[in-house]
C-alpha positions in Angstrom: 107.1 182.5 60.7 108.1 184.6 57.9 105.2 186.1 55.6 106.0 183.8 52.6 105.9 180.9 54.5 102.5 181.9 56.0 101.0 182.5 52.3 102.4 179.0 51.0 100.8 177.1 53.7 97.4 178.4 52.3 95.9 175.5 50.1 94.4 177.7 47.3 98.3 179.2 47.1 99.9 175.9 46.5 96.8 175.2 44.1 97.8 178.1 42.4 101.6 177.7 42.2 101.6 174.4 40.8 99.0 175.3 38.4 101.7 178.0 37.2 104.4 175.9 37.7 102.8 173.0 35.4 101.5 175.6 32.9 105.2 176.9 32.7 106.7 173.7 32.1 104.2 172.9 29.3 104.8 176.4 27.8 109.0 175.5 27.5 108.2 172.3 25.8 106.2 173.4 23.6 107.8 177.0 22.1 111.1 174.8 21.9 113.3 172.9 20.2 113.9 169.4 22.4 115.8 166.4 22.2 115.6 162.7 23.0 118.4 160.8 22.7 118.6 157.8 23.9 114.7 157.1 23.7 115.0 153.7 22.5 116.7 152.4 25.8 113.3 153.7 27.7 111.1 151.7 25.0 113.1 148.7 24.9 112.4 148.1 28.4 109.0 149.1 28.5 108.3 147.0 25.7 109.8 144.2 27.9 107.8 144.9 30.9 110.5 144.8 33.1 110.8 148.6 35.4 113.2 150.1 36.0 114.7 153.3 38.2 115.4 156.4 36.1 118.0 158.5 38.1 118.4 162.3 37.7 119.5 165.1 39.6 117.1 166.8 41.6 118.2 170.4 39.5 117.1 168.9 36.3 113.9 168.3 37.8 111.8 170.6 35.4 113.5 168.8 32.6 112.9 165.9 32.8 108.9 166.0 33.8 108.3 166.4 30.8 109.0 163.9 29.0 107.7 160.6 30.9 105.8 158.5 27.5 101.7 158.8 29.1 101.8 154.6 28.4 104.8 154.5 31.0 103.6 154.0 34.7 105.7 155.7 37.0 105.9 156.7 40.6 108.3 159.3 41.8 110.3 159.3 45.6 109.8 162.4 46.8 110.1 164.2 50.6 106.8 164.4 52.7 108.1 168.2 53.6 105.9 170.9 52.3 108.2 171.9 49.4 108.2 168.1 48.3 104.3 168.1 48.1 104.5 171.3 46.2 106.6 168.7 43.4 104.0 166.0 44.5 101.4 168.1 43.2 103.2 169.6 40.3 104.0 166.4 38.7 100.8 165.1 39.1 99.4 167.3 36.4 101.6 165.0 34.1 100.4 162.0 35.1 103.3 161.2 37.1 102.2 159.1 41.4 104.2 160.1 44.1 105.6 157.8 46.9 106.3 159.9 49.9 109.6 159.5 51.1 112.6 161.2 53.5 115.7 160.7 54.6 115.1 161.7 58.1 112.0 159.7 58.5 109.7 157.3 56.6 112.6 155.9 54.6 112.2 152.5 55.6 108.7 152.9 54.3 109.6 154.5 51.4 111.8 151.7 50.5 109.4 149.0 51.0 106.3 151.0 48.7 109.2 151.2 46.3 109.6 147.7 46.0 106.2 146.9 46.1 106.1 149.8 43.0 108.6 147.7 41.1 107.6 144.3 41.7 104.0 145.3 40.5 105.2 145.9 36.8 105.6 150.4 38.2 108.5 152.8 37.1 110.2 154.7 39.6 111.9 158.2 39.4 114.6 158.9 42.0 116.9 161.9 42.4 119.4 160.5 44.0 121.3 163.2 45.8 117.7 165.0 47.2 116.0 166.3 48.9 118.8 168.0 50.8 122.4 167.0 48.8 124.9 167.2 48.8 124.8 168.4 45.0 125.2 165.6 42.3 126.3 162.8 45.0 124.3 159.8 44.7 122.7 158.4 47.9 123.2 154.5 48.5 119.3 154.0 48.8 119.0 153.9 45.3 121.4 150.9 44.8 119.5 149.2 47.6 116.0 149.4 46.2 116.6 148.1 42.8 119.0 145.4 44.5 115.8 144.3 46.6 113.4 144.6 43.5 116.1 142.9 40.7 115.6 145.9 38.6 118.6 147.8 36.8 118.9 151.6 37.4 118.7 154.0 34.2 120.7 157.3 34.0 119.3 159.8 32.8 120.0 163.8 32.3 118.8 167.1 30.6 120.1 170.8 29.3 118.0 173.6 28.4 120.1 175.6 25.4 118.8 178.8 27.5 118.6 178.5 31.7 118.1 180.4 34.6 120.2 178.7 37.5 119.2 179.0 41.1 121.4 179.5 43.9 119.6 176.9 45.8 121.9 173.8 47.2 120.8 171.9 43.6 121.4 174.7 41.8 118.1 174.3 40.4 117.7 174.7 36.4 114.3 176.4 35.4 114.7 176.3 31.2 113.5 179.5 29.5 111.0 179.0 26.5 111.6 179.5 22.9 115.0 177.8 23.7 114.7 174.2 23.8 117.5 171.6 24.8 118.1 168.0 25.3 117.2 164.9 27.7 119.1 162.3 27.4 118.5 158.7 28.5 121.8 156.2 29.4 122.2 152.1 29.3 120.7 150.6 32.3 123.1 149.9 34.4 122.6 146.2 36.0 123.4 145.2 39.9 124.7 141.7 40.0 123.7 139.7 43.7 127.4 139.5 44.2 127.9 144.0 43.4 129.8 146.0 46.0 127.1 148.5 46.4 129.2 151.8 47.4 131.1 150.5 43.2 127.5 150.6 42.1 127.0 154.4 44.3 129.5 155.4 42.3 129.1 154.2 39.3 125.3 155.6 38.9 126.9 159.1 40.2 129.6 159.0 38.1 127.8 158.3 35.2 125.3 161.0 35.8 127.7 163.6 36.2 129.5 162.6 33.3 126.3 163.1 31.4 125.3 166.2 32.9 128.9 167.6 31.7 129.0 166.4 28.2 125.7 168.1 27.2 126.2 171.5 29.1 129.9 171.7 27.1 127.5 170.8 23.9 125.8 174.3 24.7 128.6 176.0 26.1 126.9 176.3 29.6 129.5 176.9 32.7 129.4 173.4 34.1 127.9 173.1 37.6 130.0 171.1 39.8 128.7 168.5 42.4 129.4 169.3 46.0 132.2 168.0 47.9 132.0 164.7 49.0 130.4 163.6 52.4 130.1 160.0 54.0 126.2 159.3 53.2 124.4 157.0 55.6 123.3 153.7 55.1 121.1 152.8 52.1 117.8 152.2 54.1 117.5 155.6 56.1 119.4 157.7 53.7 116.6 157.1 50.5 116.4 160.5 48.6 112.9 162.1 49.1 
């Protein structure tokens, strides 16, 4: 076991790094200039009290925490492995649940508490192509849950004018401060009972990506492209974490 991996597994060190890592994210919203387009999608549902799944990439991640309305309930799906719970943790400073999740194990379980979530009036964040990718390729389990629950999935997507990029397999985005950028929410997109769910896959990734693309070329970012394509297993044990 390495020496970093020794620190991390001390409790008061994860305390302490998603204490910074919440503290950060609250400093780049605040020192800069941000966007919401798209807003009235997000409150048009809400106000109907139907849920919904909001779909991101898991690199925009520290974008989009952000900017979850305190009156919205939502859960997130995210992996039981230790860098999950660091998330888990994180995102709970914003008022944000957690359903524990993996595609290796517990997804069947995951799906059901996510169906539960929904049926119960809950939001749900996925990222689709985590917690291990490929980059940007949406995994089926998505389509499958909001099938189950009758809920429509909403895209959604962020920039940050200024970014650091991570060569990690997301290419993780951590925004700079005094920068600011833009989220931006998309039309639900609705599964019909009689849908070809690998046309819906697509669709949702498609969508996403296309997103993701048209506000990088708005700040002139170099666009980061989705990994190559792999067959994805099916929708109940391949649920994003």
């Amino acid at each position: 076991m390495s020496v970093a991996n020794s620190v991390l597994r001390q409790p008061w060190v994860r305390e302490a790094a998603c204490f910074a890592v919440g503290l950060y994210v609250r400093l780049v919203r605040a020192t800069g200039r941000w966007t919401e387009e798209g807003a009235e999608i997000r409150t048009r549902l809400m106000t109907s009290g139907r849920p919904f799944i909001v779909c991101f990439w898991h690199g925009q991640l520290l974008l989009m925490t952000p900017f979850w309305p305190r009156e919205m309930r939502i859960k997130m799906l995210i992996s039981r492995h230790r860098d999950g719970q660091l998330i888990a943790r994180t995102v709970a400073r914003f008022g944000i649940g957690t359903i524990p999740g993996s595609s290796s194990k517990g997804g069947t379980r995951a799906l059901r508490m996510m169906t539960r979530a929904l049926q119960a009036g809950e939001c749900i964040g996925v990222t689709p192509d985590g917690p291990r990718g490929p980059r940007m390729r949406a995994n089926p389990g998505v389509v499958h849950a909001a099938r189950l629950a009758g809920v429509p999935i909403v895209p959604a997507a962020g920039v940050a004018a200024r970014r650091r990029v991570l060569r990690s397999w997301d290419r993780f985005i951590v925004p700079l401060p005094f920068a600011g950028g833009t989220v931006q929410w998309g039309e639900p997109i609705e599964i019909e009972d009689d849908a070809d769910p690998e046309s819906v896959r697509r669709r949702v990734e498609n969508t996403l990506n296309a997103m993701t693309r048209a506000l990088e070329g708005r700040y002139g970012h170099v666009p980061i492209d989705p990994a190559p394509e792999i067959q994805v297993p099916d929708a109940a044990r391949a649920l994003a974490e």
